[in-house]
C-alpha positions, 0 to 999 in steps of 0.5 A: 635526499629521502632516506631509504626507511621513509621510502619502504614505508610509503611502500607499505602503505600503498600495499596495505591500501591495496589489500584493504580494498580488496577485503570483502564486507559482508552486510547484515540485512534484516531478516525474519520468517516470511510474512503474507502481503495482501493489496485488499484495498477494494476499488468500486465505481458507483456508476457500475452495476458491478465490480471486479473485486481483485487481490494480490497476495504474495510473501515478504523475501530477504532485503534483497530479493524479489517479493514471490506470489503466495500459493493460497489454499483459498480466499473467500468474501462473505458477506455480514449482512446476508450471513445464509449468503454463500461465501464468494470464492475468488480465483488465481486469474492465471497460474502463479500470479498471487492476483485472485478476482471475482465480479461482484454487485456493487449494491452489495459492496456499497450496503453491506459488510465484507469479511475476508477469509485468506487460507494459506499454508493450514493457517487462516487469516481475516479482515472486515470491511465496510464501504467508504464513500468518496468525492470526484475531483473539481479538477487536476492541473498540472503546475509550475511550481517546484519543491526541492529542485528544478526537476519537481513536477506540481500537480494541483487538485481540487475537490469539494468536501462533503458536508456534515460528514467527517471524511478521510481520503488516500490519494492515489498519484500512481506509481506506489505514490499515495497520500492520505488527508482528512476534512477537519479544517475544510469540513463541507468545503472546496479545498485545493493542494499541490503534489509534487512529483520527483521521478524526473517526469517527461513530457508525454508521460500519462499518470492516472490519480485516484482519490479513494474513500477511507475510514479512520483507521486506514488513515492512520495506518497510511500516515504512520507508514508515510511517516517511518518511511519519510516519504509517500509509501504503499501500504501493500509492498514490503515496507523497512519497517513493521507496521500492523493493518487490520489483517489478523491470524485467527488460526486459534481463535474458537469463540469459545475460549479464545476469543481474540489473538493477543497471545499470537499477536506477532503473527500477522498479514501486512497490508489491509483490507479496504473497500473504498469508492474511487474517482480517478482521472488522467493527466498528461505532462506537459513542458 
């Protein structure tokens, strides 16, 4: 026979199970004052006589919430190497949006140097840039081999490097997918890889890949968000950590006495700014 003390206790047991799971726990989530966003990563077809030159601006938010439109004063191009030049407004192409456009020559985003300008909240942020040349595909195929599980789809790309130039890429695969590489062990030569896709891709479903032109500096950036991130990352949302591109505040920087932003050096946009050619093509999932 169980004795009544044991029972009573069992009983006490079950009651403070159920009020534990009732207790409420609250989470401690990152946070800080909001930071700018900026997707400047400027795409330029070369068989084009002009572009249409688009940034998207918006601002950080809590851990989860959703990332708001930045309300600019202005954003302006100027161009280095024409300094008499106008500086190039570009406008909200609708109400709210945070996307701010303006077509321009492509012989001009090809030859010259850009500046950026993001005037926002009486403060003022910059950005320099120079076009980065690219390679077309050889081809994009999609394959049948898998990485991890059985649901992996296998892209398999191919270009040819090119010669006696030291070259970076970022590779586009949509999606917020990217990956960067550089020509170092394929110098001036056909080179070939496989992308292995795990969103659980269906039959039908059409993806546009890219592969982009990009400097050094760029190519680091994007690696060390790829590898604080574990995985491929988009250098233009809200990261889980902070990793500084080339858009700095230059409030207070006069030329005169202040001649850089060391002493402000926390106050920075996230993203980056980049013109870069692109190639891109579409594929088409198979079974």
């Amino acid at each position: 026979m169980i004795k009544k003390q044991y029972i009573s206790f069992f009983i006490l047991c079950i009651v403070l199970l159920s009020w534990s799971c009732e207790d409420v726990i609250e989470v401690q989530t990152p946070s800080e004052a909001p930071r700018l966003i900026v997707d400047a990563l400027i795409r330029v077809d070369t068989t084009q006589t002009t572009n249409l030159v688009r940034v998207k601006v918006s601002e950080t938010n809590n851990f989860f919430g959703t990332v708001p439109p930045a309300d600019l004063q202005q954003i302006t191009m100027s161009n280095l190497d024409n300094p008499g030049g106008d500086e190039q407004v570009l406008l909200e192409e609708s109400p709210g949006s945070g996307i701010y456009s303006k077509l321009f020559p492509t012989d001009q985003l090809v030859n010259d140097r850009w500046f950026l300008q993001i005037d926002f909240e009486d403060e003022f942020y910059v950005a320099n840039a120079r076009f980065q040349p690219s390679v077309p595909f050889d081809s994009v195929v999609q394959g049948d081999q898998t990485l991890f599980n059985e649901d992996d789809t296998e892209i398999i790309l191919s270009y040819t490097d090119f010669p006696d130039r030291e070259d970076y890429y970022l590779f586009d695969f949509d999606n917020n997918n990217f990956f960067a590489s550089e020509d170092t062990f394929y110098r001036g030569q056909s080179f070939s890889f496989s992308y292995f896709y795990d969103d659980n891709l269906q039959t039908g479903d059409e993806l546009e890949i890219s592969i982009l032109g990009i400097n050094e500096d760029f190519y680091n950036y994007m690696n060390l968000l790829i590898d604080q991130s574990n995985e491929a990352a988009s250098p233009f949302v809200t990261p889980s950590v902070t990793v500084r591109g080339n858009i700095i505040n230059a409030t207070e920087i006069d030329n005169d006495s202040i001649f850089n932003n060391l002493n402000n050096s926390n106050n920075f946009a996230l993203g980056y700014f980049a013109i870069a050619q692109e190639f891109k093509t579409t594929i088409t999932i198979e079974d």
